[in-house]
C-alpha positions in Angstrom: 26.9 8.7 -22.6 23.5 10.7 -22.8 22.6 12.9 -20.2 19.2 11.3 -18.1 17.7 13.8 -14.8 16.9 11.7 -12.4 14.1 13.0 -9.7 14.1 11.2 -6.7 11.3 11.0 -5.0 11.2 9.8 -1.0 9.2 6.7 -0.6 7.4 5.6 2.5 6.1 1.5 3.0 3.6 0.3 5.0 3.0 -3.2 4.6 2.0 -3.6 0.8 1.3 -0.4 0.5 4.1 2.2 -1.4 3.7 5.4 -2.2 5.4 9.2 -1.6 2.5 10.4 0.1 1.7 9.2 3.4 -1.8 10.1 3.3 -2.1 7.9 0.4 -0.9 4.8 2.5 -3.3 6.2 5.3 -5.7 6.3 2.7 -5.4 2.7 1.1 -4.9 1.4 5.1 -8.5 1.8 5.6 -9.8 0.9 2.7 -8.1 -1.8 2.7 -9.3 -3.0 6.1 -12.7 -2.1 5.1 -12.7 -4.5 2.4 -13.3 -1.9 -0.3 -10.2 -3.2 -3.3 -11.7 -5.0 -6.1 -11.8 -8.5 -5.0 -9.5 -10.9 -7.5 -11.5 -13.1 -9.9 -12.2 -16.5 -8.4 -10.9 -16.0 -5.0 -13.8 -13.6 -3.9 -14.0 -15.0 -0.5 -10.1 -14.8 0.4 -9.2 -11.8 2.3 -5.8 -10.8 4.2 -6.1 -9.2 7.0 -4.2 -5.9 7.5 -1.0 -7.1 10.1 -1.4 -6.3 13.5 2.0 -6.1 15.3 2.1 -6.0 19.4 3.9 -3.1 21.2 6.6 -3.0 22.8 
């Protein structure tokens, strides 16, 4: 049995968006809502809007 370290990193989701930094999901948030990802080759004009969830 070989010997493998493991790190273990703490992972935070928002929506699509993963990453172990939330200022990175803060980050990709807005530009994401801005529009600012390179758009996907023949769908140009689709876009997703970033979810909206009432509160409670």
């Amino acid at each position: 049995m070989s010997n493998i370290n493991l790190i273990i990193e703490e992972r935070f989701i928002d929506w699509n968006f993963v990453a172990s930094d939330k200022a990175l999901i803060a980050a990709a948030k807005q530009k994401w809502i801005a529009q600012q990802f390179e758009k996907i080759k023949g769908e140009e004009t689709e876009f997703v809007p970033y979810p909206t969830f009432p509160k409670k």
